[in-house]
C-alpha positions as a printed Julia matrix, in Angstrom:
407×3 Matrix{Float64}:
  35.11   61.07  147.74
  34.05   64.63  147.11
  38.07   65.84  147.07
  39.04   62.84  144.98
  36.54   63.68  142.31
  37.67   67.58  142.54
  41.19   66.78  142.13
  40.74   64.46  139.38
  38.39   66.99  137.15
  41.72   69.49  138.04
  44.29   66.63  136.46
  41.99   66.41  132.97
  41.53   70.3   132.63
  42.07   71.43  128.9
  44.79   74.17  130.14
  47.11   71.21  130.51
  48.71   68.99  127.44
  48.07   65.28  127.77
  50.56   62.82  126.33
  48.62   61.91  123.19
  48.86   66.11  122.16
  52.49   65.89  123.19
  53.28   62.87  121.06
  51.18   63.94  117.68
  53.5    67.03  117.67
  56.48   65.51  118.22
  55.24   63.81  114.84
  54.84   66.44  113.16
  57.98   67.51  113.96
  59.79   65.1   112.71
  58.27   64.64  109.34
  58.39   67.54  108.58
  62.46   67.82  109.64
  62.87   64.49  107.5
  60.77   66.61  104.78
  63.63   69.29  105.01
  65.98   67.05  104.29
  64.76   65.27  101.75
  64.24   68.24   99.41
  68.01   69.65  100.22
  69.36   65.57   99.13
  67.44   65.43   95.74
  68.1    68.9    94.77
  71.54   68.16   95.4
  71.73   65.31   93.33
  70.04   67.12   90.63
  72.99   69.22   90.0
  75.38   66.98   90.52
  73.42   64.81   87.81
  73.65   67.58   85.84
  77.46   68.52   85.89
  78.21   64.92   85.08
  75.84   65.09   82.23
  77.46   68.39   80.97
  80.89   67.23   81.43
  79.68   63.94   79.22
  79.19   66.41   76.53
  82.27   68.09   77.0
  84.43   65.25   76.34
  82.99   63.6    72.87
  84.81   62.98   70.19
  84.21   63.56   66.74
  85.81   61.04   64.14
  87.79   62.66   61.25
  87.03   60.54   58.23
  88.98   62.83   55.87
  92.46   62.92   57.79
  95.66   62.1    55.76
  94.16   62.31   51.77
  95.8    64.43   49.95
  95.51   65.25   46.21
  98.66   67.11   43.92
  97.94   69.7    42.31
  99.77   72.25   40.68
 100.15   75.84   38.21
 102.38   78.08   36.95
 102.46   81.74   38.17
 103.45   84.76   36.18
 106.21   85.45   38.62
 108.09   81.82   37.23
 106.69   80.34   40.52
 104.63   77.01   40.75
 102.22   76.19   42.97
 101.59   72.78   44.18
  99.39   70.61   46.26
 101.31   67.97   47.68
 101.62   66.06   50.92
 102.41   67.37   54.6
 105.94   69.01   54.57
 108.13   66.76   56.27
 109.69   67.2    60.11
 105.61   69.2    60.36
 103.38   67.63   62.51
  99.98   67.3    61.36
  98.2    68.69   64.62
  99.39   70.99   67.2
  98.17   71.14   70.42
  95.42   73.92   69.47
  94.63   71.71   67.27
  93.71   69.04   69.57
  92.08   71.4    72.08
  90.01   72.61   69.35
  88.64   69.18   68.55
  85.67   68.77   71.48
  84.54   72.21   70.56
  83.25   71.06   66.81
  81.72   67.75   68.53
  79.49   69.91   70.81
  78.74   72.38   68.15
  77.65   69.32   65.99
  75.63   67.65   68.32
  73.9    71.71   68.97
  73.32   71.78   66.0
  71.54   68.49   65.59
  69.63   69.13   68.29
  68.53   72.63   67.12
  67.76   71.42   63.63
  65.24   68.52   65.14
  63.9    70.86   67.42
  62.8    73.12   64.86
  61.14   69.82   62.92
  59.19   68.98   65.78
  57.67   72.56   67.41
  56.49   75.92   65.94
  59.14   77.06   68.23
  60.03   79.88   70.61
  61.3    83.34   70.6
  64.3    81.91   72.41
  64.96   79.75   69.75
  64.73   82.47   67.38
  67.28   84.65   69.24
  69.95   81.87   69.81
  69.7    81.62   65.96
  69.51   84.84   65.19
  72.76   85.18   67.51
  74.5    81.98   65.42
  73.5    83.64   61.96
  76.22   85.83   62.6
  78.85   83.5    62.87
  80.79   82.54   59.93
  82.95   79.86   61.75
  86.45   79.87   61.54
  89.91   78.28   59.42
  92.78   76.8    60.79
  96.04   77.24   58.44
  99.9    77.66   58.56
 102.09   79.42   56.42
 106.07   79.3    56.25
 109.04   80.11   53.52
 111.76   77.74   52.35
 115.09   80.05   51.62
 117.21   77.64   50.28
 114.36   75.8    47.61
 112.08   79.32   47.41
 109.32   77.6    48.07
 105.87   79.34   49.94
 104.03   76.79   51.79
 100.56   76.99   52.97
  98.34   74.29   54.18
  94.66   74.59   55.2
  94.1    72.34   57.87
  90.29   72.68   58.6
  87.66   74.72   59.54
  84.85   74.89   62.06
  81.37   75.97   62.96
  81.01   77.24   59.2
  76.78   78.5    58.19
  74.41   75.87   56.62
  73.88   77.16   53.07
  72.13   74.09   51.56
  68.56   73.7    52.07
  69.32   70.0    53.5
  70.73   72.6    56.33
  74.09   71.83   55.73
  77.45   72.46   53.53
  79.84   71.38   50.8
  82.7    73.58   51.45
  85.82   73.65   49.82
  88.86   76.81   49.87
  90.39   78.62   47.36
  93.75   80.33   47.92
  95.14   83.31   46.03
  98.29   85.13   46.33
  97.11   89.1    45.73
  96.43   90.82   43.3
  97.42   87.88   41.53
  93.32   86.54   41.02
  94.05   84.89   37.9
  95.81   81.89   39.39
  94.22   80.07   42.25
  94.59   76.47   43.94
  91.83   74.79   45.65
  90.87   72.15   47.91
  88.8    69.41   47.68
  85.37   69.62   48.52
  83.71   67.69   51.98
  80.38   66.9    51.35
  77.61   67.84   54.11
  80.2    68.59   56.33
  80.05   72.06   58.62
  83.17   71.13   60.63
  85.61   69.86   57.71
  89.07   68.74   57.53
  91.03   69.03   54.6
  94.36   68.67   55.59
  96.06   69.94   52.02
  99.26   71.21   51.39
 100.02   73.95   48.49
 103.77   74.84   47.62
 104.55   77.72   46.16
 107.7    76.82   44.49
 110.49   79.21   42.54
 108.9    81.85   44.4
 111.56   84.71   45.29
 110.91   85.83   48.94
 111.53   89.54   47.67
 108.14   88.95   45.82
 106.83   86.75   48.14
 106.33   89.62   50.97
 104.78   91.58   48.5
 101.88   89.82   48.24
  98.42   88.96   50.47
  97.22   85.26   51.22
  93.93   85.07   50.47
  91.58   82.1    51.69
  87.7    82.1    50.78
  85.67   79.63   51.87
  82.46   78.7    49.28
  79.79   76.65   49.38
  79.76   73.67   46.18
  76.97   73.98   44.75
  75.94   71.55   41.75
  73.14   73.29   40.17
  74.18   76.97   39.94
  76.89   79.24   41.38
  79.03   78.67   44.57
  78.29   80.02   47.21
  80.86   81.97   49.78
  81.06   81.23   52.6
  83.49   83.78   54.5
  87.06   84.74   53.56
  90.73   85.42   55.12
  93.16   88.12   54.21
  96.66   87.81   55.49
  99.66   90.32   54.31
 102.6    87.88   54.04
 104.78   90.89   55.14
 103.13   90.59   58.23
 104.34   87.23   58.66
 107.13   85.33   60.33
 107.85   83.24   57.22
 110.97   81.38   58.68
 109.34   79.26   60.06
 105.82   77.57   60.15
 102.9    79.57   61.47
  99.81   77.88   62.32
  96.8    80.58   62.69
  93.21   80.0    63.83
  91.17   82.84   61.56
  87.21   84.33   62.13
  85.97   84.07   58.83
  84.63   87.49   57.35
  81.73   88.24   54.56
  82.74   87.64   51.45
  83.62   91.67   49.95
  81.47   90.34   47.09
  78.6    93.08   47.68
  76.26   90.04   48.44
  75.29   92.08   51.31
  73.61   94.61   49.81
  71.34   92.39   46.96
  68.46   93.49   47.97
  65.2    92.33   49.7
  62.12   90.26   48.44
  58.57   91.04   49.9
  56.63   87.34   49.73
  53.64   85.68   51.76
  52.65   82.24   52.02
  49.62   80.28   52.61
  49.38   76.99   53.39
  45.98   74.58   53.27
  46.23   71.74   54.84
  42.51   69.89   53.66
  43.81   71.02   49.76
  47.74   69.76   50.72
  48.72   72.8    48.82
  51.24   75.72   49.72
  50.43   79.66   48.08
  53.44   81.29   47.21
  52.87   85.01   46.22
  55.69   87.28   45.36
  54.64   90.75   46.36
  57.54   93.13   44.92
  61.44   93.78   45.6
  63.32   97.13   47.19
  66.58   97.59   46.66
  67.7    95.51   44.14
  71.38   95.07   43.18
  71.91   96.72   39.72
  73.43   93.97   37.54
  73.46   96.0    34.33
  76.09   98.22   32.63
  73.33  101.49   32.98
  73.07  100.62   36.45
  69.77   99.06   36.71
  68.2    95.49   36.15
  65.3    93.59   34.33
  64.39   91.58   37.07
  62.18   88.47   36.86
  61.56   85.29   39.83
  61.75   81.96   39.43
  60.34   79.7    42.56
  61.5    75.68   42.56
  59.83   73.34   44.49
  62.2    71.14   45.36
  61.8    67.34   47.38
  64.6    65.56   48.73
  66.79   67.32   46.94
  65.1    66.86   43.61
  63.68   69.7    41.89
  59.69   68.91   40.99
  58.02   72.01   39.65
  59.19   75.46   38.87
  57.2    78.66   38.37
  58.54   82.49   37.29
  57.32   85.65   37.12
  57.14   88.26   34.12
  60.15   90.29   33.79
  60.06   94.21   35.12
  62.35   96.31   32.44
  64.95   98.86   34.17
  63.37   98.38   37.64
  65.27   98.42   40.98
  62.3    98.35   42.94
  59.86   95.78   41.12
  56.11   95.33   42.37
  55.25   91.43   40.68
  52.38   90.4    42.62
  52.13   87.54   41.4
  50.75   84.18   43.14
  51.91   80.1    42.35
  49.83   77.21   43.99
  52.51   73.73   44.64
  50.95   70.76   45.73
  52.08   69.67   48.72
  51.0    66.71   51.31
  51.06   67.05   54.52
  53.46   63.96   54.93
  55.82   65.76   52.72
  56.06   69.27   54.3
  59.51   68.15   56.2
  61.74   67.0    52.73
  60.05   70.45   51.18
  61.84   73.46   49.96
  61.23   76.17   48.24
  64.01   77.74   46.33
  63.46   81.5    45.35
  65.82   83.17   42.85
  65.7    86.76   41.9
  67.26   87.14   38.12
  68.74   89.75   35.84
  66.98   89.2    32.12
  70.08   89.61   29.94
  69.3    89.13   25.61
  72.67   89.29   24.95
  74.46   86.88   27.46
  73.11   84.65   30.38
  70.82   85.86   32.66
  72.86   86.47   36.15
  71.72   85.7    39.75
  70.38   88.23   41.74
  70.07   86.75   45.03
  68.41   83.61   46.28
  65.9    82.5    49.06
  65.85   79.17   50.64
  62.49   78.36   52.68
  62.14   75.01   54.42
  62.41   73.49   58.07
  66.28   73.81   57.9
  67.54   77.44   56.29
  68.27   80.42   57.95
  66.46   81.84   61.11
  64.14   84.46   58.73
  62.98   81.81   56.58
  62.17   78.96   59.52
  60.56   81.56   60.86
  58.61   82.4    57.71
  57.98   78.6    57.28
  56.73   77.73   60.95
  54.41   81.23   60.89
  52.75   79.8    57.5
  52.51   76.05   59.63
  50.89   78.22   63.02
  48.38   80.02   60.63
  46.81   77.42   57.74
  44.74   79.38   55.43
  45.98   82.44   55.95
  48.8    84.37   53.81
  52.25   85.33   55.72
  53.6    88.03   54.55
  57.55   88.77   55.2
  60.73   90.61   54.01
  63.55   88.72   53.11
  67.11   89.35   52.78
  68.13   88.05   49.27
  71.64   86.1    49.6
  74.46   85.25   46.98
C-alpha cells in the first residue's frame, strides 16, 4: 500500500501534461488555424468584389440623345467660297473606331463628376478633394473633328463630331457649349454649331462645307475651332480653342483628329484678381459679402487703365433675386472698395444659392465692358467651393480670399 500510493502521487506530478492540457491546446490550435484562414478568404473576396465593381464602371454606356440632327447653314467668303452646314458627307461613316473606344471614357467621367459634385453638397470636404480638383481645373477637355478636300467640286469639309470632359462654367456646375469655326485670318466669317444644353460631354455631329474654295488658297489658311460657353444673360464664355494649319494636313482624304483644348489667347488669363470675405449667420439666415479691393486689373481703356466698379447678384435657381454694386474707382488698376452687402439667405436655401461677382469697366461713352467674373456656390470652381465651404465651417466669422477673376 505504501508503494502504490508513492507511485500514484509520481503519475499526477505537475511536470507531466495530462490529457485535458493536451486537448485545450490542440483547441487552440485549431481555431486559431481556422482564424488564419478565414481572414486570407474574406480579404480575398474583397478584391475580387472590388475588380468586378470597377470593371462595372468601366463598361457603362452613355446614351447620345443628340446623334444624327443636323441643321444647314451657310455664308459667303471673300475668297468666292461658301460655307455650308449640311449633312454627313456620304461613303463617311459617322464613328470610327476611336470613336467608339472613346465612348466609356465620357460615361465614367460623368458619373465622377456626379459623384464629386454631391460630395461637395454633402461635406465641408477634404484636402484630397481639393487637390483632385485642383488637378481637373486644369483640364480643358478635348474635340473630336475631321477635315478633308474635294478636288473635283473644291469643296473644304470639316465636321465637329463632339467633345469631352469640357470645365463647368455655369454656376448650376455645368455647360452650354457650342463651336465656332474660322478659316484664318479670315475672323470676319464664321460658322457655328448648335448649342447642347447642360451638357459637358456633347455631341454635335455637324458638317460645314467649304464650297468654291480653291485648294491653292485653301492650304493657306488655319482651321480654327473655339469652344464657348452660351451664356443667356451676358457674354459667352470660352471654353478652350484648336488651331490647325491646313498645310499641315493630308486633305485628300478625311482626317479624323482627337484635339486637347487650349486657353482661349483672349488675355482672360491675366484679368486680374479680386480680394473678398464672407460671413455667413446662420440664427440671422443672412450671408456678408465684403469686397475688399482688386490687384492687377486688366486695363480696358484706350489710356491703358480702367474705372472699375462691382456688381454682386444673388442669384436662386437660376433666377437672379437681388443685386448690389460698388462705387466706381476712376483710372485705378489696383482699386481698394471695401465695401460690405448683407443677402438674406435661409438655411434651406444655401444649396440653389449663388453669388455672381462681376468686376466692370465704367464707360460714358459706350457700354460698360466686363472685367472678369466670380461664381461662388456649392458647384463652381475648386477656389470658390473652397471659399464657400470655409464661410459654411466658420459661421460668424468673415473669410477672406483671393480670387482669380475669369472671362
Amino acid at each position: 500500500r505504501p508503494w502504490l500510493t508513492a507511485h500514484r502521487l509520481c503519475v499526477s506530478s505537475p511536470g507531466a501534461p495530462t490529457r485535458d492540457v493536451v486537448l485545450v491546446s490542440a483547441i487552440i490550435t485549431v481555431s486559431l488555424s481556422v482564424t488564419v484562414v478565414l481572414c486570407g478568404l474574406c480579404h480575398w473576396c474583397q478584391r475580387k468584389l472590388g475588380k468586378r465593381y470597377k470593371n462595372s464602371l468601366e463598361t457603362v454606356g452613355t446614351p447620345d440623345s443628340g446623334r444624327g440632327r443636323t441643321e444647314k447653314k451657310a455664308i459667303k467668303l471673300p475668297a468666292g467660297g461658301k460655307a455650308v452646314n449640311t449633312a454627313p458627307v456620304p461613303g463617311q461613316t459617322p464613328h470610327d473606331e476611336s470613336d467608339r473606344r472613346t465612348e466609356p471614357r465620357s460615361s465614367v467621367s460623368d458619373l465622377v463628376n456626379s459623384l464629386t459634385s454631391e460630395m461637395l453638397m454633402l461635406s465641408p470636404g477634404s484636402e484630397e478633394d481639393e487637390a483632385h480638383e485642383g488637378c481637373s481645373r486644369e483640364n480643358l477637355g478635348r474635340i473630336q473633328f475631321s477635315v478633308g478636300y474635294n478636288f473635283q467640286e473644291s469643296t473644304l469639309t470639316v465636321k465637329v463630331m463632339k467633345a469631352q470632359e469640357l470645365p463647368a462654367k455655369d454656376f448650376s456646375g455645368t455647360s452650354d457649349p457650342f463651336v465656332k469655326i474660322y478659316l484664318l485670318p479670315d475672323k470676319k466669317h464664321k460658322l457655328e454649331t448648335k448649342v447642347k444644353r447642360k451638357n459637358l460631354n456633347p455631341h454635335w455631329n455637324e458638317t460645314f462645307l467649304f464650297e468654291g474654295f480653291p485648294y491653292e488658297k485653301v492650304v493657306q489658311r488655319v482651321l480654327y475651332l473655339q469652344v464657348l460657353d452660351y451664356d443667356r444673360f451676358s457674354r459667352n464664355d470660352p471654353i478652350g480653342e484648336v488651331s490647325i494649319p491646313l498645310n499641315k494636313v493630308d486633305l485628300t482624304q478625311m482626317q479624323t483628329f482627337w484635339k486637347d483644348l487650349k486657353p482661349c489667347s483672349d488675355g482672360s488669363g491675366s484679368r486680374g484678381e479680386l480680394l473678398l470675405s464672407l460671413c455667413y449667420n446662420p440664427s440671422a439666415n443672412s450671408i456678408i459679402v465684403n469686397i475688399i479691393k482688386a490687384r492687377n486689373l486688366k486695363a480696358m481703356d484706350i489710356g491703358g487703365t480702367s474705372d472699375p466698379y462691382v456688381k454682386v447678384w444673388l442669384m436662386y435657381k437660376d433666377k437672379r433675386v437681388e443685386k448690389k454694386k460698388t462705387v466706381t474707382m476712376k483710372r485705378n488698376l489696383n482699386p481698394i472698395f471695401n465695401e460690405s452687402f448683407a443677402f438674406d439667405i435661409p438655411t434651406e436655401k444655401l444649396r440653389e444659392t449663388t453669388i455672381i461677382i462681376t468686376v466692370m469697366d465704367k464707360d460714358k461713352l459706350s457700354r460698360n465692358d466686363v472685367i472678369g467674373k466670380i461664381y461662388l456656390s456649392w458647384k463652381s470652381g475648386p477656389g470658390e467651393v473652397k471659399h464657400w465651404k470655409d464661410m459654411i465651417a466658420r459661421p460668424r466669422q468673415p473669410v477672406a480670399q483671393w480670387h482669380q477673376l475669369k472671362a
